[in-house]
VOFIKOL-557474 format. One record per residue (C-alpha): x, y, z. Coordinates in Angstrom, 1 decimal, decimal comma. Layout:
N
[[X Y Z]] ...
REM end
This chain:
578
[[19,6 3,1 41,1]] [[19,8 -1,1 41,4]] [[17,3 -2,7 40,4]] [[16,1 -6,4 41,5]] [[16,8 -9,0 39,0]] [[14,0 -10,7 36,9]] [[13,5 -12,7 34,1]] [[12,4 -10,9 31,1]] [[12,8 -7,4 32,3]] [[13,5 -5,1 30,4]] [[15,5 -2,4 31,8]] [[15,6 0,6 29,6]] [[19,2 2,7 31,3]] [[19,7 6,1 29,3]] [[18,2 7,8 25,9]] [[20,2 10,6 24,1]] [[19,3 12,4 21,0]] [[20,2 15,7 19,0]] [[18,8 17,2 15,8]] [[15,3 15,8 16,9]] [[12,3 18,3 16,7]] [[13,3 21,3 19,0]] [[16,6 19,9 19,9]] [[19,7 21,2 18,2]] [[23,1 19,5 17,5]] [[23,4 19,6 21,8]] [[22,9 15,8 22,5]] [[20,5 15,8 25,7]] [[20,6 12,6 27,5]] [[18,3 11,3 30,0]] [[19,3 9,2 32,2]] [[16,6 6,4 32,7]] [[17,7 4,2 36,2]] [[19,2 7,3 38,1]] [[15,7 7,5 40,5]] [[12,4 5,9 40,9]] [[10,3 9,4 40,3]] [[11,6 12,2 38,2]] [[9,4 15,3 37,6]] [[10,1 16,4 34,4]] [[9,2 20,5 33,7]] [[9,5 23,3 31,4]] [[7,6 26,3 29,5]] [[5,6 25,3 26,5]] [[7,7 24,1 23,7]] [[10,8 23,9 25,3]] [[10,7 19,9 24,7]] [[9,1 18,1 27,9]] [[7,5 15,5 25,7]] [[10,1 15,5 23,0]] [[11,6 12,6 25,7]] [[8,3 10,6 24,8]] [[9,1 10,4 20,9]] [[12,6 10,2 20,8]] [[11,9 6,9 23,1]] [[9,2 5,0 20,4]] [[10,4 6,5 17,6]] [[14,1 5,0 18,9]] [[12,0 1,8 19,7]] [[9,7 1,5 16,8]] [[10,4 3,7 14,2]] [[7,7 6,2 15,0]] [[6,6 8,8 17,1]] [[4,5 8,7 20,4]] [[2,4 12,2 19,0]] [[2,0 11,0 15,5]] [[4,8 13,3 14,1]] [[5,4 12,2 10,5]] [[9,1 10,9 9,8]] [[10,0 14,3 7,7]] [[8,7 16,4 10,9]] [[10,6 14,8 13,2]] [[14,2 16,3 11,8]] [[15,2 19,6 13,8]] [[14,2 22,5 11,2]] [[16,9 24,8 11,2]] [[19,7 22,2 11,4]] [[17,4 19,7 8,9]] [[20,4 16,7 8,8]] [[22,3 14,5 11,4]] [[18,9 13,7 13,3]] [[19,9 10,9 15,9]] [[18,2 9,4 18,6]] [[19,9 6,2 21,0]] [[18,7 4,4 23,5]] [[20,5 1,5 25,6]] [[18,9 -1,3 27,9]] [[19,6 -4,5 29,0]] [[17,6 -7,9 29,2]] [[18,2 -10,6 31,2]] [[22,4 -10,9 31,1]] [[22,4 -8,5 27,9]] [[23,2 -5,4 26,9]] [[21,0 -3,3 23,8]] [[21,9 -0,4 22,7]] [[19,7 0,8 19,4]] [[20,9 3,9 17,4]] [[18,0 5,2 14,5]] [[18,6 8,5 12,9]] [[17,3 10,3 9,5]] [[19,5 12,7 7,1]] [[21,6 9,8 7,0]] [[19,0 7,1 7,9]] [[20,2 4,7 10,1]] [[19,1 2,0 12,3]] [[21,1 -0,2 13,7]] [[21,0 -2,7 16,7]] [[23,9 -3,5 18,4]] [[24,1 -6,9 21,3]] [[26,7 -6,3 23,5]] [[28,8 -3,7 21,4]] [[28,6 -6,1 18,7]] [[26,3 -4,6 15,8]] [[23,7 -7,4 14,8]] [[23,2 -9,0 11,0]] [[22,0 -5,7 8,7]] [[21,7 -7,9 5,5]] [[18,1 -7,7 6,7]] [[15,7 -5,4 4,9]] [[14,9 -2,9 7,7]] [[11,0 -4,0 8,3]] [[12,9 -7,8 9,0]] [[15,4 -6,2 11,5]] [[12,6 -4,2 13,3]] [[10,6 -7,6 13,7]] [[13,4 -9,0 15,1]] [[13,6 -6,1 17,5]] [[9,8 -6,5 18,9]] [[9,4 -10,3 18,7]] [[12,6 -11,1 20,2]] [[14,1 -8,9 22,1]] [[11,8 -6,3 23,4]] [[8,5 -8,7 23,0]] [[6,4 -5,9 22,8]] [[4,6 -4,2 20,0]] [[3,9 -0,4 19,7]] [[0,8 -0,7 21,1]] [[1,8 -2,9 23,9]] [[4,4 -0,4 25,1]] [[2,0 2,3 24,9]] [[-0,3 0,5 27,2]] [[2,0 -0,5 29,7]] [[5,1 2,3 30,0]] [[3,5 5,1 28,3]] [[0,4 7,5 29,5]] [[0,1 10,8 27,5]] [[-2,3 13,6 27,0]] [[-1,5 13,6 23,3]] [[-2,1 10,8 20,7]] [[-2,5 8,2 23,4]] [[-5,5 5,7 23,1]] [[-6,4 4,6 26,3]] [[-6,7 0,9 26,5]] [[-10,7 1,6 27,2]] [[-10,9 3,3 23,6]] [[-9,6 0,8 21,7]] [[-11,4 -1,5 20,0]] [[-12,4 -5,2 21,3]] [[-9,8 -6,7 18,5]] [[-7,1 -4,3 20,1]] [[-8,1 -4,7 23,8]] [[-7,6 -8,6 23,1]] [[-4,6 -8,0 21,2]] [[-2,8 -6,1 24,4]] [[-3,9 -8,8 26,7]] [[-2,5 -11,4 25,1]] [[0,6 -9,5 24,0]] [[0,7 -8,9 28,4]] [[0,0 -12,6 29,0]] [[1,8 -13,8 26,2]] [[0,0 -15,9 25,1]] [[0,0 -13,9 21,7]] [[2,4 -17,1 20,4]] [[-0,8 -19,5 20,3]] [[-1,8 -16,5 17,4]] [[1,2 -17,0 15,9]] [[0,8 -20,9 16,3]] [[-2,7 -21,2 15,0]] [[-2,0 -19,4 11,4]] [[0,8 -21,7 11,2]] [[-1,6 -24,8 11,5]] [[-4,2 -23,1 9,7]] [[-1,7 -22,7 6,4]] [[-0,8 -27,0 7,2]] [[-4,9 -27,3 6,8]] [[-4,8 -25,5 4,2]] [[-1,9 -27,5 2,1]] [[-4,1 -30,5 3,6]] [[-6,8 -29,5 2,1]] [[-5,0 -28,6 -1,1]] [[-3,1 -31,7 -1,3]] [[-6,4 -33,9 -0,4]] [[-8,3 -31,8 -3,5]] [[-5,1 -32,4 -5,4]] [[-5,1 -36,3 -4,5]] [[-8,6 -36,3 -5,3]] [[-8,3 -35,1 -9,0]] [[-5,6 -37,9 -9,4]] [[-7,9 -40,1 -8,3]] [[-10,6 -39,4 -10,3]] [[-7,7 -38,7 -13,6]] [[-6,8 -42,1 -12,7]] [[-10,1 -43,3 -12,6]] [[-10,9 -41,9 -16,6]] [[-7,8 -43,7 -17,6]] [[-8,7 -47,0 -16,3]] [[-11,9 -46,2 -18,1]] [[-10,3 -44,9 -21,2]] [[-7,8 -48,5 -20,6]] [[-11,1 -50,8 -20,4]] [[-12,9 -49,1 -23,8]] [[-9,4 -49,3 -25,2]] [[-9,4 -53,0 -24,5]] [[-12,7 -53,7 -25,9]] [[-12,3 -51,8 -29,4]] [[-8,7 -53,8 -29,6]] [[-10,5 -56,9 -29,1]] [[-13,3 -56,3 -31,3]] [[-11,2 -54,2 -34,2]] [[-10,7 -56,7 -37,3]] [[-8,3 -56,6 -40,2]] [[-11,2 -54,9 -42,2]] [[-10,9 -51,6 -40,3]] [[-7,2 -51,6 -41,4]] [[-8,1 -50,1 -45,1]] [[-10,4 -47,2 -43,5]] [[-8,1 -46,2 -41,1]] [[-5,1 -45,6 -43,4]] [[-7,6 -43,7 -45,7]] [[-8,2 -41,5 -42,3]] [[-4,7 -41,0 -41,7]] [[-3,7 -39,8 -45,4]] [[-6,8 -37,8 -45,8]] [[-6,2 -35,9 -42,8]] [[-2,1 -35,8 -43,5]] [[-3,6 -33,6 -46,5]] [[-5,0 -31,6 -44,8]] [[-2,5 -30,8 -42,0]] [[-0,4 -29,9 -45,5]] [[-2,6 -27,5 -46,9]] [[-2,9 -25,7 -43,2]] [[0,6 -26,0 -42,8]] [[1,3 -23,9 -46,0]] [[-1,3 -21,6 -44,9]] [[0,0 -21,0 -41,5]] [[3,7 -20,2 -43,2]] [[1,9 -17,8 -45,4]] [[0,3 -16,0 -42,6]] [[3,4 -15,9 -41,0]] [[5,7 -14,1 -43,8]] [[2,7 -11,6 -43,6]] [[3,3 -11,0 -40,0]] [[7,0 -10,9 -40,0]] [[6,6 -8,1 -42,9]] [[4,2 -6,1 -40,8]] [[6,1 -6,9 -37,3]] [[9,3 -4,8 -39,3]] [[6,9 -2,0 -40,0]] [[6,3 -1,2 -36,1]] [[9,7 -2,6 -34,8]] [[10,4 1,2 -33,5]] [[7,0 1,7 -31,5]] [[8,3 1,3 -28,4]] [[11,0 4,3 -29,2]] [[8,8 6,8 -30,6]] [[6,5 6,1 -27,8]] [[9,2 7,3 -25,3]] [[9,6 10,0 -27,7]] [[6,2 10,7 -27,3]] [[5,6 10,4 -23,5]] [[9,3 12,9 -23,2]] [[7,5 15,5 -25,6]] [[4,3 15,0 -23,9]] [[6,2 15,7 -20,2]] [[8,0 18,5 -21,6]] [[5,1 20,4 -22,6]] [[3,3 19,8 -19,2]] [[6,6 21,6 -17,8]] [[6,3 24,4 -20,4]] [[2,7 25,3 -19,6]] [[3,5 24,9 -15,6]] [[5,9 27,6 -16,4]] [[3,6 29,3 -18,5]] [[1,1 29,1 -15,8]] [[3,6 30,7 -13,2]] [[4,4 33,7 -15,7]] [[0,6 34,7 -16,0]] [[0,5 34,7 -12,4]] [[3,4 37,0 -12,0]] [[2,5 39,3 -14,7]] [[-1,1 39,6 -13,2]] [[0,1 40,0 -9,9]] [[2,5 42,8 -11,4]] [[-1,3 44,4 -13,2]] [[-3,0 44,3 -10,2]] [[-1,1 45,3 -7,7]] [[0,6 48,8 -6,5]] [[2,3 47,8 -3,4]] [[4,0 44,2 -2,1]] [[0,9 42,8 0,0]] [[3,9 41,5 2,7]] [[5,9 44,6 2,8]] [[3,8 47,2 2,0]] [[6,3 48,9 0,2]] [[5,3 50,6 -3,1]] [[5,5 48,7 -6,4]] [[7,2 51,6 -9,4]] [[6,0 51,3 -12,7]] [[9,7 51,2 -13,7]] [[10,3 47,8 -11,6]] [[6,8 47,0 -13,4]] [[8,0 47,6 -16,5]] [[11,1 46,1 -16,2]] [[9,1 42,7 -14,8]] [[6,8 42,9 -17,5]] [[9,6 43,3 -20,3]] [[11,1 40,2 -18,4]] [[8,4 38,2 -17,8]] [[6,5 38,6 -21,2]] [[10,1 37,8 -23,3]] [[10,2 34,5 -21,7]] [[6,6 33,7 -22,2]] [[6,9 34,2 -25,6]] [[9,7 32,0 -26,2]] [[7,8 29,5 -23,9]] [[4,9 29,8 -26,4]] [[7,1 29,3 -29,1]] [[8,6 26,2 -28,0]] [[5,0 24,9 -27,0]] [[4,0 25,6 -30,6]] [[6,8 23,8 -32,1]] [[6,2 20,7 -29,5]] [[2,6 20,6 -30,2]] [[3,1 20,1 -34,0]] [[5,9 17,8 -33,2]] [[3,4 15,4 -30,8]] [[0,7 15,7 -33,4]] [[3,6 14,1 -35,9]] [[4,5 11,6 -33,6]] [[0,8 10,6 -32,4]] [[0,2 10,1 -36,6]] [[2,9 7,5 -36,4]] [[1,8 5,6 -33,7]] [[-2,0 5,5 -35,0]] [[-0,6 4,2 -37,9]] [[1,6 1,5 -36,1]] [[-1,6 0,4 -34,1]] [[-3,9 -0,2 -37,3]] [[-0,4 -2,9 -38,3]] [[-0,6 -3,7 -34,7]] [[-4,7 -4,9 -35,3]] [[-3,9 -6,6 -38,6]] [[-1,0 -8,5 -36,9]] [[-2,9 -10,0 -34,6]] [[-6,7 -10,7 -37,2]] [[-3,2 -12,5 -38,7]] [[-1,7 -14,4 -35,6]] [[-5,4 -15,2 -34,8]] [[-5,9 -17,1 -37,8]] [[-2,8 -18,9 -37,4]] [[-3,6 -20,1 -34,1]] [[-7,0 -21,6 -35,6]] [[-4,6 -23,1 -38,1]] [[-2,3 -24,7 -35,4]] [[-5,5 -25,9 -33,3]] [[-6,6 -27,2 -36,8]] [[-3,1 -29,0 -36,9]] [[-2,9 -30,1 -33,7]] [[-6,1 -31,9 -33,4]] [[-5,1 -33,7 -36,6]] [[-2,3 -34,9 -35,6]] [[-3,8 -36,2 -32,4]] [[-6,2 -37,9 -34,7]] [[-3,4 -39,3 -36,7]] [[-2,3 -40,2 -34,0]] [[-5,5 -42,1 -32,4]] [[-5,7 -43,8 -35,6]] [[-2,1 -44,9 -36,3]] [[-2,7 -46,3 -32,7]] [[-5,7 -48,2 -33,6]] [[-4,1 -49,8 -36,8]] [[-1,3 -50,9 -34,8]] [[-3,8 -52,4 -32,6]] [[-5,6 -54,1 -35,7]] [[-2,3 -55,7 -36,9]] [[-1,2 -57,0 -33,5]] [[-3,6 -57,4 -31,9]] [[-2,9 -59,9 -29,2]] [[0,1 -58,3 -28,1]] [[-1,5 -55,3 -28,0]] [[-4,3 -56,3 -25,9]] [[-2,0 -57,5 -23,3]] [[0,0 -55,1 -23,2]] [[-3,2 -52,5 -22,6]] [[-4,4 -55,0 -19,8]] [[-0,8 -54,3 -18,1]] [[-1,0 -50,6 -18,2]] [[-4,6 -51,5 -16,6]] [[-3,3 -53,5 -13,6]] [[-1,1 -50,7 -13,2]] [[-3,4 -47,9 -13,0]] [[-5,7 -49,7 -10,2]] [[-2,8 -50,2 -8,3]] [[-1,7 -46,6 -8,8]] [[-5,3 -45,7 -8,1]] [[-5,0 -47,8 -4,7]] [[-1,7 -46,2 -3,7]] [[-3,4 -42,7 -4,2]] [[-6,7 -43,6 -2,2]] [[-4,2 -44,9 0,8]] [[-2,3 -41,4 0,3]] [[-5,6 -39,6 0,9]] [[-7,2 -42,0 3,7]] [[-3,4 -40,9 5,6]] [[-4,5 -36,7 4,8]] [[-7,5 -37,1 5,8]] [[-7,0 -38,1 9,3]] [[-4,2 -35,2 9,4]] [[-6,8 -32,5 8,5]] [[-9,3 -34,4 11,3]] [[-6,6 -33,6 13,7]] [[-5,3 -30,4 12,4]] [[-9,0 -29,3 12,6]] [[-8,6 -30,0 16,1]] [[-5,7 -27,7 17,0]] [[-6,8 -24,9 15,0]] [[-10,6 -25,3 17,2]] [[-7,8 -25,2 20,3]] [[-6,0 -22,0 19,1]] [[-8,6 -19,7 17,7]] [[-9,8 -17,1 20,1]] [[-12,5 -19,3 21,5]] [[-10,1 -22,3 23,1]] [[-6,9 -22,2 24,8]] [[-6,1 -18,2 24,5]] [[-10,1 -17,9 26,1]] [[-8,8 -20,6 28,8]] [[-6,3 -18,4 29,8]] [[-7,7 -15,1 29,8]] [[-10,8 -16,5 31,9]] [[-8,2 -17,5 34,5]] [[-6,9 -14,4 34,6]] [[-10,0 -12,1 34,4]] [[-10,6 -11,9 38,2]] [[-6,7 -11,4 38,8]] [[-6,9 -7,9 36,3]] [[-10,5 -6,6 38,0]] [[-8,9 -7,8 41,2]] [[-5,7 -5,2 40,6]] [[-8,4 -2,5 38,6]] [[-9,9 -2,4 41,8]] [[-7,4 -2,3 44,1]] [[-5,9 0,8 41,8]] [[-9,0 2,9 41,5]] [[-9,7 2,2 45,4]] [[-5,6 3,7 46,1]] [[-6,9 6,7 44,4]] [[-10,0 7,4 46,2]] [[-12,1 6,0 43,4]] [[-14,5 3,4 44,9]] [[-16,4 1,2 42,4]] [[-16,5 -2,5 41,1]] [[-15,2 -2,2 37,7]] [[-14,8 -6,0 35,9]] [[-13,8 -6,6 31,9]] [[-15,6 -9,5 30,5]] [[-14,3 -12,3 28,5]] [[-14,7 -9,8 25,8]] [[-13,2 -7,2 27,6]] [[-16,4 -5,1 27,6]] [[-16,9 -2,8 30,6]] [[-19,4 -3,2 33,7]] [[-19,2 -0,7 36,5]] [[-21,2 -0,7 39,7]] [[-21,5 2,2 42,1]] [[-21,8 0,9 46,0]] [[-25,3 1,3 45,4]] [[-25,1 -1,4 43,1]] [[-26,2 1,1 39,7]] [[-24,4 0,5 36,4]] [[-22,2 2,8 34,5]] [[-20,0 2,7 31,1]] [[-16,4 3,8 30,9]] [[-17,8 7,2 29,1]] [[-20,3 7,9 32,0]] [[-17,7 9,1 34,0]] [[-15,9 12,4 34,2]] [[-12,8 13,3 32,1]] [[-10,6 12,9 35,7]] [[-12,7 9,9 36,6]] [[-12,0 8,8 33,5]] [[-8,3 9,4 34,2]] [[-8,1 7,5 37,3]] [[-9,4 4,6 35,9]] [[-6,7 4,9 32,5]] [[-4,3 5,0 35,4]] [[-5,6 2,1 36,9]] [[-5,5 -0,1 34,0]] [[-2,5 1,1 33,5]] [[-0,9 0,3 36,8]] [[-2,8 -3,5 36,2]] [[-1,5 -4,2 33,0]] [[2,1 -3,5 34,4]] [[1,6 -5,6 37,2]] [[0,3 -8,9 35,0]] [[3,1 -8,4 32,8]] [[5,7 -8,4 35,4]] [[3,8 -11,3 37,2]] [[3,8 -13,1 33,7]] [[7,5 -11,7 32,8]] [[6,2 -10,8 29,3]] [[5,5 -7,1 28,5]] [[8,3 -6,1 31,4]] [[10,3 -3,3 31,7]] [[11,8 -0,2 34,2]] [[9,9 2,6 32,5]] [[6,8 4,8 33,4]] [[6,3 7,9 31,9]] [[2,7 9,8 32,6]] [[2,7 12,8 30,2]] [[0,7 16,2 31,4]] [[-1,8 13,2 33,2]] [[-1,6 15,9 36,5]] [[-2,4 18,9 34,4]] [[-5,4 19,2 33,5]] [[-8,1 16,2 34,4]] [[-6,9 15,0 37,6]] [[-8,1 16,9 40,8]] [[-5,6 17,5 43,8]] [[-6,6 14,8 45,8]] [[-6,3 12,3 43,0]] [[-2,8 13,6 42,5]] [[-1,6 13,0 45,8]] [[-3,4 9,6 46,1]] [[-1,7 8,6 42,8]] [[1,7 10,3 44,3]] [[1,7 7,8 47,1]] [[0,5 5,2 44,7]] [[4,0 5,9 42,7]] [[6,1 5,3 46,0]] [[4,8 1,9 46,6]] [[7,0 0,9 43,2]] [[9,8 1,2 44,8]] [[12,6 -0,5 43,2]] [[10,6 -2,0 40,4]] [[10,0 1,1 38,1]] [[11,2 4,3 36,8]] [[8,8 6,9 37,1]] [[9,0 9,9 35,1]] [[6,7 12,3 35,3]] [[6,0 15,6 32,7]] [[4,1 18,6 34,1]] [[3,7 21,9 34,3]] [[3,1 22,1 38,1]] [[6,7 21,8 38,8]] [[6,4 24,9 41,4]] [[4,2 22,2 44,0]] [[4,8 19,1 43,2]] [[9,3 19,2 43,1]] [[9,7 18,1 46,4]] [[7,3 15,3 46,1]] [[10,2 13,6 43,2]] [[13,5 12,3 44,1]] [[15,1 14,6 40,8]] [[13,5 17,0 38,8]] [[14,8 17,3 35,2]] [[14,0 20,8 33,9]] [[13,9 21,5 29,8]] [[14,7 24,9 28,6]] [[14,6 26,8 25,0]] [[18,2 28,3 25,1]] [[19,1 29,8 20,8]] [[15,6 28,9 19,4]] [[16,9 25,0 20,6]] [[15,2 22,6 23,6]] [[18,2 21,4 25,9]] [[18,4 19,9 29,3]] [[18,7 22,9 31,9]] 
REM end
């Protein structure tokens, strides 16, 4: 089947996979362009749907009915799962190969593999942001509608009903844009607070300058005595800490050698502890044999008859090893008890190492505000001898702290009119500005297409989404309902609807575009005959610009409304193409 050319459509050509749930080593491939509709049928469990996961969890990693990863490997085979899909965009070609029991995922651009050095949550970002530009969520919406797992778009919650819109508008990049210019405000804001404390650091020094100046120019040659008396008396005292502090630190070297192998005979201690958890698991398990060998007669799956021979030869078995179990626990237990002793012991060192290193840090805080006494004072005798030079030289480092003081207020004056107009653009790209612009301006086109949907299928109402994409609808005789006031197939036909909308606005917007629709069981259960007919003839009007498939059970009266009819069979316990 040829399909028109677009921009930004995604056309999704065949998917093939093996080992995946039901299916077997047989690779089944679906061809995915072949026909505009395509019924697809089969008896319960013989893999209809498997088509649905194999696509997402090809796409994203996941499957469309919630399977966990594990689950999704065929049972009985339980290795080679592999699941392919190829599809082209704009002028090229994908083709995207994931599998488990080896995992693989790899992406390959016109038969040329892509970059792997990736980690593989990288490479599947790179998969949805720039080549597919859709998220899970925004495929579901738009390709997929199932009876299983699927969250219609009017379940989901405001935050994901907006996130869908904007993923179909795509204006999602204004998102993407805003957190970028709210992390510049943010290193604004930081650099402004940053600025700020230079400013004010600067600020103490030219304060600490000007006192400086003053006690140089009013210091005389008779302070010169007293502070050389300072400077000796506390050099005296730095002594007498210092020789403390080495003391205190022979004592800890000494005690640090006692408990040098604490780390080893805690390993030895956490093995013997892990062994013993083992030993009583087993322990456990023997009990629980031997009892079920006391109180039963007879196997409670078989039925058969239990002899007290077998008995006795199980409990001669049984209770041999759980005395030698018990044993060996008794021997471990006394050997952990030894072990704990040590390591008690090496934790009351470990206390009186560090009352030790304690009292040499006051020591060294003893020693170090000294010396920056010392050092104060050496400064201020310096000062006292020459003073003249001295002064002027203080007076220089002044003049060049305003001037650094001026350069940083400048700096900040410049940041602050980038965080005015950062401000700005962040106001613009939040959910409120430009993203709200858009979405009003296409509001009435979405209710507009809603409408024209639920009116195809027999389904006359005024249905409109708000700004917030809350629900109002009207009957003809003007009374309003909610989304959940409507039956299960009335609430079908408008899922459908939405649907069919959200497909249109993305192909109008060539964002979330693609070949694929696939309705899962949606004719089975909820939707009444006339609906299915109306939705039938809905179908044909896609002509060339989709790929319908649709799963059912009804294949026996609706096969000659589909231009193919795929039929899936159980053939050796495996699901297969028939």
């Amino acid at each position: 089947m040829v399909f028109f050319g677009s921009f930004g459509l995604i056309i999704f050509k065949t998917l093939s996979y093996k080992n995946f749930l039901s299916t077997g080593n047989y690779k089944n491939t679906v061809n995915l362009t072949k026909n505009n509709t395509t019924l697809v049928s089969g008896d319960n469990g013989a893999g209809k749907s498997t088509m649905l996961d194999a696509i997402t969890f090809a796409l994203f990693g996941k499957s469309f009915r919630g399977i966990t990863k594990p689950l999704l490997i065929n049972s009985i085979n339980e290795m080679e799962c592999e699941v392919e899909i190829e599809f082209s965009s704009g002028k090229d070609d994908y083709k995207i190969i994931r599998g488990i029991k080896p995992n693989k995922f790899e992406i390959f651009k016109n038969d040329k593999l892509l970059d792997q050095d990736a980690k593989s949550r990288d490479y599947q970002k790179v998969l949805e942001e720039q080549i597919l530009k859709m998220t899970y969520k925004s495929f579901c919406q738009v390709v997929i509608l199932g009876s299983s797992n699927y969250v219609p778009f009017m379940k989901l919650s405001a935050k994901d009903r907006r996130l869908v819109v904007e993923n179909l508008l795509d204006i999602d990049v204004f998102s993407v844009m805003n957190t970028l210019v709210r992390a510049r405000l943010q290193m604004t804001k930081d650099y402004i607070k940053e600025i700020d404390h230079k400013i004010e650091l600067t600020k103490e020094k030219v304060d600490a300058k000007n006192r400086l100046i003053n006690t140089l120019e009013k210091k005389s040659s008779d302070n010169i005595y007293k502070f050389k008396e300072d400077v000796e008396e506390s050099q005296k005292h730095i002594k007498e800490w210092q020789d403390e502090v080495d003391k205190y630190q022979s004592n800890v070297d000494k005690l640090l050698e006692d408990v040098k192998d604490k780390v080893t005979i805690t390993k030895k201690l956490l093995k013997a502890e892990s062994i013993e958890n083992k030993l009583n698991t087993k322990l456990k398990t023997l009990n629980n044999s031997i009892r079920f060998y006391e109180e039963n007669d007879s196997c409670p799956s078989c039925k058969q008859d239990i002899t007290d021979s077998h008995k006795n030869e199980v409990f001669e078995e049984k209770n041999k090893k759980k005395k030698e179990i018990e044993e060996s626990l008794t021997a471990l237990e006394a050997s952990i008890r030894e072990i704990e002793e040590q390591l008690n012991l090496m934790n009351v060192i470990v206390e009186d190492v560090q009352k030790i290193e304690r009292r040499i840090t006051e020591k060294q805080n003893q020693i170090s505000a000294s010396s920056q006494y010392i050092g104060k004072l050496q400064t201020n005798i310096e000062s006292a001898m020459g003073e003249g030079t001295e002064v002027q030289d203080a007076k220089n480092e002044l003049n060049s702290l305003v001037g650094e003081g001026t350069a940083h207020v400048d700096s900040r004056k410049e940041k602050i009119e980038d965080k005015y107009y950062l401000e700005i653009a962040s106001m613009m790209l939040k959910d409120s500005g430009i993203k709200s612009k858009i979405i009003k301006h296409y509001l009435p086109i979405m209710n507009k297409l809603i409408n024209k949907y639920l009116g195809d299928m027999d389904f006359f109402c005024q249905f409109s989404l708000d700004e917030n994409f809350t629900e109002t609808i009207k009957s003809r005789n003007r009374d309003e309902f909610t989304y959940y006031s409507f039956s299960e197939g009335e609430r079908l036909r408008i899922d459908l609807s939405l649907l069919l909308a959200w497909r249109e606005v993305a192909r109008l917007k060539n964002s979330v575009n693609c070949n694929l629709l696939i309705l899962d069981e949606v004719f089975d259960s909820s939707l009444d005959s006339v609906g299915t007919e109306e939705f039938l003839k809905l179908l044909k009007t896609f002509g060339n610009r989709a790929n319908v498939f649709v799963i059912s059970h009804k294949s026996d009266t609706m096969t000659d409304k589909f231009d193919e009819h795929i039929v899936f069979e159980k053939k050796n316990n495996f699901s297969r193409i028939k």
